[in-house]
Every structure is written in structure tokens, then in C-alpha cells.
C-alpha positions as CSV (number, residue, x, y, z in Angstrom):
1,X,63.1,149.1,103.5
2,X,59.4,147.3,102.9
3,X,61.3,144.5,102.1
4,X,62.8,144.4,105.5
5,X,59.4,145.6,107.1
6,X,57.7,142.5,105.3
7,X,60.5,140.0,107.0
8,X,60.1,141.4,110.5
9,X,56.1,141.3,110.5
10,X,56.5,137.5,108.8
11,X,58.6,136.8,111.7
12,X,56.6,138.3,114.7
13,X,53.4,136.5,113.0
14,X,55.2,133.0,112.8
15,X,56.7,133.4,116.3
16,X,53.0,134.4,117.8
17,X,51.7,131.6,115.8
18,X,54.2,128.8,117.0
19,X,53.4,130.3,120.4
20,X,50.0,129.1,120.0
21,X,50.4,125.9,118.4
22,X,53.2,125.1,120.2
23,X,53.1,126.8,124.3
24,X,56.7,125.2,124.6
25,X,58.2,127.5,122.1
26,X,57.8,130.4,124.2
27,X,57.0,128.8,127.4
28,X,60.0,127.3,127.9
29,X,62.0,130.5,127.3
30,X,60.4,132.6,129.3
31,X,60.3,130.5,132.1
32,X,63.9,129.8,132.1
33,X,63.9,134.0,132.3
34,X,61.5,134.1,135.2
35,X,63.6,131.3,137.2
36,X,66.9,133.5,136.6
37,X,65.2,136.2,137.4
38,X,63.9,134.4,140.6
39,X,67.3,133.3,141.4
40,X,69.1,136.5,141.2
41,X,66.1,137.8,143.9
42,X,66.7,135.2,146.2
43,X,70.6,135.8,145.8
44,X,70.0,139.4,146.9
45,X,67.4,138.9,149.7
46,X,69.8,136.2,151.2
47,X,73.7,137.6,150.9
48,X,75.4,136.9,153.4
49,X,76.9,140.4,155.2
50,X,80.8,140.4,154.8
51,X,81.8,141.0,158.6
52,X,85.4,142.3,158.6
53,X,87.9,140.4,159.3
54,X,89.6,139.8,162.6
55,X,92.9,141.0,161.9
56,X,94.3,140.1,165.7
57,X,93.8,136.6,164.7
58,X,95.9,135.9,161.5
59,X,99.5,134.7,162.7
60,X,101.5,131.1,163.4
61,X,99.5,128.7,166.0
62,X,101.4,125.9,167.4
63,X,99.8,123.1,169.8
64,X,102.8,121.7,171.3
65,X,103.7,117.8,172.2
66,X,105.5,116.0,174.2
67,X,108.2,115.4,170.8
68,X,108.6,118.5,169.5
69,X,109.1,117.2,165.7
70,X,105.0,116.1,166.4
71,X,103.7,119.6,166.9
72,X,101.0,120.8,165.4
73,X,100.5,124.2,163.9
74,X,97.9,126.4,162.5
75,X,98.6,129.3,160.1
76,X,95.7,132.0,159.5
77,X,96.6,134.9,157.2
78,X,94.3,136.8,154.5
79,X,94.4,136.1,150.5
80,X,92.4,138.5,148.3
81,X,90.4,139.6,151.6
82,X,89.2,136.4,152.4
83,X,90.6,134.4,155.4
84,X,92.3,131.4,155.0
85,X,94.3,128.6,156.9
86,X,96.5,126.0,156.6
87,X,97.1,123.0,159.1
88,X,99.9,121.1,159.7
89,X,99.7,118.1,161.6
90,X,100.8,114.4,162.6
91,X,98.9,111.2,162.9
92,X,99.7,108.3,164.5
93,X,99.7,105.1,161.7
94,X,100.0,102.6,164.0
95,X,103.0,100.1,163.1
96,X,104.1,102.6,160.5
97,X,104.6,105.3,163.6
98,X,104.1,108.8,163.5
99,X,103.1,110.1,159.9
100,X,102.6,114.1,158.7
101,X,100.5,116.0,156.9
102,X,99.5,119.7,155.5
103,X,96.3,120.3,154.6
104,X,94.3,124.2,153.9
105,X,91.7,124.0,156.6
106,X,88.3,123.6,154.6
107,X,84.6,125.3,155.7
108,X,86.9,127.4,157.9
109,X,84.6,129.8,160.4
110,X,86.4,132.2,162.3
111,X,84.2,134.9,164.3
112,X,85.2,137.1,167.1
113,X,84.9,134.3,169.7
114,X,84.5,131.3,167.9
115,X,86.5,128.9,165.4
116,X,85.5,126.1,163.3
117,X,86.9,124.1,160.1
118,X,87.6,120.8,159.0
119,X,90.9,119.1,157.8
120,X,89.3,116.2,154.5
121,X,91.8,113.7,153.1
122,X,95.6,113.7,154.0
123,X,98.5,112.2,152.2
124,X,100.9,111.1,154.7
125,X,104.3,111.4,155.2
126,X,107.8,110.5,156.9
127,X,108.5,114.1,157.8
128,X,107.0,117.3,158.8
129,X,104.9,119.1,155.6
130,X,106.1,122.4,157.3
131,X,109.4,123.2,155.9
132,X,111.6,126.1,154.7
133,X,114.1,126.4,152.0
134,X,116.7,129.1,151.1
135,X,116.1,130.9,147.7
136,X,118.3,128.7,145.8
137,X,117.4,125.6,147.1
138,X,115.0,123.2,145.5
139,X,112.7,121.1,147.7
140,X,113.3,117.4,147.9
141,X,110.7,115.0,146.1
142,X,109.3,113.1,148.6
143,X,106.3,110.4,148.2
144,X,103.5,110.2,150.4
145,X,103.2,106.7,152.3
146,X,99.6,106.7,152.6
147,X,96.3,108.2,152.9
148,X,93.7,109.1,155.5
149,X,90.4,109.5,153.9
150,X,88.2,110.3,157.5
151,X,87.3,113.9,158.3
152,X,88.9,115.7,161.0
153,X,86.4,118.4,162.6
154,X,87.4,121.2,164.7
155,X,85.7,123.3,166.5
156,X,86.8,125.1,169.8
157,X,86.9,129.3,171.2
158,X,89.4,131.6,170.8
159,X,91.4,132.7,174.2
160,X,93.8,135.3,175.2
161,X,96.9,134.1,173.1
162,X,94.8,131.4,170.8
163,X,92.4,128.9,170.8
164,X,91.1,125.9,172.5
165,X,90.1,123.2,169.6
166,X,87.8,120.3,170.4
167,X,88.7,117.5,167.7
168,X,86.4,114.8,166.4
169,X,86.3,112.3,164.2
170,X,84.8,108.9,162.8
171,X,87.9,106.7,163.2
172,X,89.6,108.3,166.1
173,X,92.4,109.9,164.0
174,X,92.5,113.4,165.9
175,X,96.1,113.6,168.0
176,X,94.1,114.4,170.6
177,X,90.5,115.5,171.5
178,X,91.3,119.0,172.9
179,X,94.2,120.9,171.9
180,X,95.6,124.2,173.0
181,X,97.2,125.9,170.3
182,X,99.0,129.2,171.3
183,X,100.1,132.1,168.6
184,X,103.6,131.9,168.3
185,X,103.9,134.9,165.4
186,X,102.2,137.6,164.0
187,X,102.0,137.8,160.0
């Protein structure tokens, strides 16, 4: 028991000792424990405040076109209590025609009144990305036949039965710069 006594007291001598000879030994440490420390403050002074969720707004949005295989549709439904979307969508590719995509909507804000999110790089393809299969049935392997890198940011207020979206982005590949997108079904 001395013996063990003797190594401790050895021990808290050396490390006060290397304290002062060396400010870095124990510096460092403890300030790495202060800025954690710090950090966990700040985290609790500035949480957000979960608001609760707008139920009435998760369902099937479709913005309609003149072709109805182009239409555009906006699912909003809940996963682990958070709310999520998912767009899908058609672009116009110029001499390659009309191409689709399906993309989860990204930094997606949806308040009482108010929606926002943004739709980042989307492979394109031949057909519509919004499809259904029976049970047994295997989807088809289709390849994408290109890319668009530019951001598509929306932004727009909800209405009676859905939302009017304002579209904007740097290369002009929004179908259009407002679109009316009306729920179509409740999830």
C-alpha cells in the first residue's frame, strides 16, 4: 500500500513539475476541455426550438403541364419526426428533349405559411423517376443520360390546396419560374 502511495505522489510531483517546465503539457489539455466545454454552452444557449410539424401539409403535390408525362410532383411526408421531401421533375436538354429526374429536396423549410428548399445535382433520364411496381416485379435498370450540376432554388407560400413556388437558377434550368403545385393526396 506505501508502495502504491510512493507511485501516485511520484506521479502528481512529475506531472506538476512538467507543468512548469513545460505549460504545453497541461495547457494544451485543459484548454481543449475549456473549448468543449465552451462549445457545449453555446450549443445550449443557441438550439434551435423544434416547432411541430405541420401535419396538413405532408401528402402528393403535382404542378401540372401542358404534357401530362412532364408533370412535376412534390412528395412531403415525415421520417423519424423530421420532415422530408422528394421532387420529381423534368428538364428540358435541348436537342436531347425532355429529360427526368428525382431528387430529396435539400435545406427543405417548411413553416406554417412559407416553403423553401433546393433540388443540387440531377442525373437525367429518358423516363419519369416516379414509378410503381407490383410486389413481384423488379425495376428495370435504366442509365442516366446526363447530368445537371446547377442548383435549383425554390421558394414560394403555401395556399389553400398547395403552394405557389418561385424557381431560380444560374443557368435557366427551372421548367418554369412560378409553378402552382396543387395536393393531389393525403399520406
Amino acid at each position: 500500500m506505501k508502495r502504491l502511495a510512493k507511485i501516485i505522489g511520484i506521479l502528481i510531483f512529475a506531472y506538476f513539475f512538467l507543468s512548469y517546465v513545460l505549460p504545453n503539457f497541461i495547457g494544451i489539455p485543459l484548454a481543449a476541455w475549456d473549448s468543449h466545454k465552451a462549445w457545449k454552452d453555446y450549443e445550449k444557449e443557441h438550439k434551435e426550438v423544434l416547432k411541430p410539424i405541420n401535419y396538413e401539409a405532408i401528402g402528393v403535390y403535382e404542378f401540372k403541364t401542358e404534357n401530362e408525362e412532364e408533370n412535376h410532383f412534390i412528395f412531403i411526408d415525415t421520417v423519424e419526426t423530421k420532415i422530408v421531401g422528394f421532387y420529381f421533375g423534368t428538364e428540358d436538354s435541348g436537342v436531347h428533349g425532355i429529360s427526368h429526374y428525382g431528387n430529396p429536396l435539400a435545406n427543405f423549410k417548411l413553416t406554417d405559411t412559407k416553403i423553401e428548399f433546393e433540388i443540387e445535382k440531377r442525373e437525367l433520364f429518358e423516363t419519369t423517376r416516379n414509378k410503381t411496381y407490383k410486389a413481384n416485379e423488379k425495376p428495370k435498370k435504366e442509365f442516366a443520360t446526363g447530368v445537371s450540376k446547377s442548383v435549383l432554388y425554390y421558394s414560394g407560400e403555401l395556399t389553400e390546396f398547395g403552394f405557389k413556388l418561385n424557381c431560380q437558377s444560374e443557368f435557366n434550368n427551372c421548367w418554369s419560374d412560378e409553378l402552382d403545385f396543387k395536393k393531389i393526396y393525403d399520406l
